[in-house]
C-alpha positions in Angstrom: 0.0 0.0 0.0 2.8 2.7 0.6 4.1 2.2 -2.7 0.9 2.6 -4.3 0.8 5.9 -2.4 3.9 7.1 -2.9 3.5 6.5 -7.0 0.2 8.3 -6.4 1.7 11.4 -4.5 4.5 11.0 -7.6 2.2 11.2 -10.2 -0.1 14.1 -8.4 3.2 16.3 -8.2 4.1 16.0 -11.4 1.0 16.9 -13.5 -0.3 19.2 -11.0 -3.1 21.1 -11.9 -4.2 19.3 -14.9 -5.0 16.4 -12.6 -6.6 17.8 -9.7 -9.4 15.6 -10.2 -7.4 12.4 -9.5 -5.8 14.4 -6.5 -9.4 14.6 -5.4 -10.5 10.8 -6.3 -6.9 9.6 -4.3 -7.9 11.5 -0.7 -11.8 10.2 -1.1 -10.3 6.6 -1.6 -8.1 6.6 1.4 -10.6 8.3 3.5 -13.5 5.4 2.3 -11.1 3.1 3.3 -10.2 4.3 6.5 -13.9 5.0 7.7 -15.0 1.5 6.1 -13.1 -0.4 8.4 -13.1 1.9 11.2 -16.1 2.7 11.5 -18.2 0.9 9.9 -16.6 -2.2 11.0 -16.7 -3.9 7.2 -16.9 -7.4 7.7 -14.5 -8.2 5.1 -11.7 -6.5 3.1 -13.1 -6.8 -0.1 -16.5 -4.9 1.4 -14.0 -2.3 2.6 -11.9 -1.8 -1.1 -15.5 -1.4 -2.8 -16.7 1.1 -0.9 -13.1 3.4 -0.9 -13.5 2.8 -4.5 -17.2 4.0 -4.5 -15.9 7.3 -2.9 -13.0 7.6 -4.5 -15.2 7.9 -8.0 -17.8 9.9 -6.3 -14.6 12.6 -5.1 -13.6 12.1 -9.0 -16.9 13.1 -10.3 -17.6 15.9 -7.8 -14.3 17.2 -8.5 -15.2 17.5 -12.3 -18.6 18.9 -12.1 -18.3 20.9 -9.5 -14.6 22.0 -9.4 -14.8 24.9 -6.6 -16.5 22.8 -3.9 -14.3 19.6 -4.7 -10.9 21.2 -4.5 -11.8 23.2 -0.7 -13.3 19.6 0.5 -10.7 17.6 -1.0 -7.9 20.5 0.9 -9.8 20.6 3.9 -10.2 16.3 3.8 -6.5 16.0 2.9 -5.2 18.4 6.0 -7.4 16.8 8.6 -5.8 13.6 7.0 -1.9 14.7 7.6 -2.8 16.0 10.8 -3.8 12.9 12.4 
């Protein structure tokens, strides 16, 4: 999982701007999959994957309709993230 993130973060600091959306998509993923198996308790770790993935596509298509609101989410998400 750390290399996946670290390719990820890679990938997010080289294309910058032009791939916010994915930026967006990343931090709703990790945050689905922290919250399913905290707390939600997910019985299983597939249960927990589909359901990061579920957010990580909604973050993806919020990010692309609705650019303003996804980016100060996604910043505000991503912060709270870092800081714990």
């Amino acid at each position: 999982m750390g290399l996946l993130i670290a390719l990820v973060g890679l990938t997010l600091l080289t294309l910058g701007r032009r791939l916010f959306w994915l930026f967006v998509g990343c931090v709703g993923f990790s945050l689905g999959f922290i919250y399913a198996e905290g707390l939600w308790s997910a019985p299983s770790y597939v249960i927990s994957l589909a359901i990061a993935v579920l957010v990580g596509l909604a973050g993806a298509l919020l990010a692309l309709f609705l650019q303003r609101i996804a980016i100060a989410l996604s910043g505000f998400c991503a912060g709270g993230f870092v800081m714990v």
